[in-house]
C-alpha positions in Angstrom: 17.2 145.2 128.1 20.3 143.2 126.7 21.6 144.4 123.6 21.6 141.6 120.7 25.0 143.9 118.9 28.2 141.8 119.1 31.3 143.6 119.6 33.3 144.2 116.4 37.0 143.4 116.6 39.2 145.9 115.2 41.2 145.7 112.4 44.3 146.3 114.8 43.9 143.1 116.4 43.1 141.1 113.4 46.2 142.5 112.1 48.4 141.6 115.7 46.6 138.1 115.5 47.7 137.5 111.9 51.2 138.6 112.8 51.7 136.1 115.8 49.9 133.5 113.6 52.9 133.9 111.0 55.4 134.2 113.8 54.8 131.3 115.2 54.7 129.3 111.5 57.9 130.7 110.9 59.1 129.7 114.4 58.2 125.8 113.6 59.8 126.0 110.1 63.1 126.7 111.6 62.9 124.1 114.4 61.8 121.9 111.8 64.6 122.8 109.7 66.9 122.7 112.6 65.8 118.9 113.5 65.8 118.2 109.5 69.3 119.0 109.8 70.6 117.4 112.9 68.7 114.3 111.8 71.1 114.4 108.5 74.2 114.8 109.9 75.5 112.4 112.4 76.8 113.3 115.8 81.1 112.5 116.0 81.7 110.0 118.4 82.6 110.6 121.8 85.8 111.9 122.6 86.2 113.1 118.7 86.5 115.9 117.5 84.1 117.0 114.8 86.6 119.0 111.8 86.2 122.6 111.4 84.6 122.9 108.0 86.1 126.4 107.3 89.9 124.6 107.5 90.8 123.1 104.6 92.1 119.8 104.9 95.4 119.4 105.0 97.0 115.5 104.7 99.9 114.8 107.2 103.0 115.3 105.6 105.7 112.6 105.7 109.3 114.7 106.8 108.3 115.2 110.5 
């Protein structure tokens, strides 16, 4: 005789699903972010060298 009473599932695994679910959203937000970003600022050309942004910049001074 087959039993017609579906398995309940737990609240433990509706709570590890929910967590993974928001994992992963917050996964994509920061590869989206990441691309947002990379897409905004350009790549230096080849053979440049991109400035450090924590240096101040200092202009070339004309006694040397």
């Amino acid at each position: 005789m087959a039993s017609n009473a579906k398995k309940k599932t737990t609240f433990a695994k509706l709570n590890r699903e929910n967590a993974l679910r928001e994992r992963r959203l917050r996964k994509e937000a920061r590869r989206d972010a990441r691309r947002q970003a990379a897409s905004e600022a350009p790549a230096p050309p080849v053979g440049e060298i991109a400035p450090d942004p924590e240096q101040p910049a200092t202009p070339p001074t004309a006694d040397a």
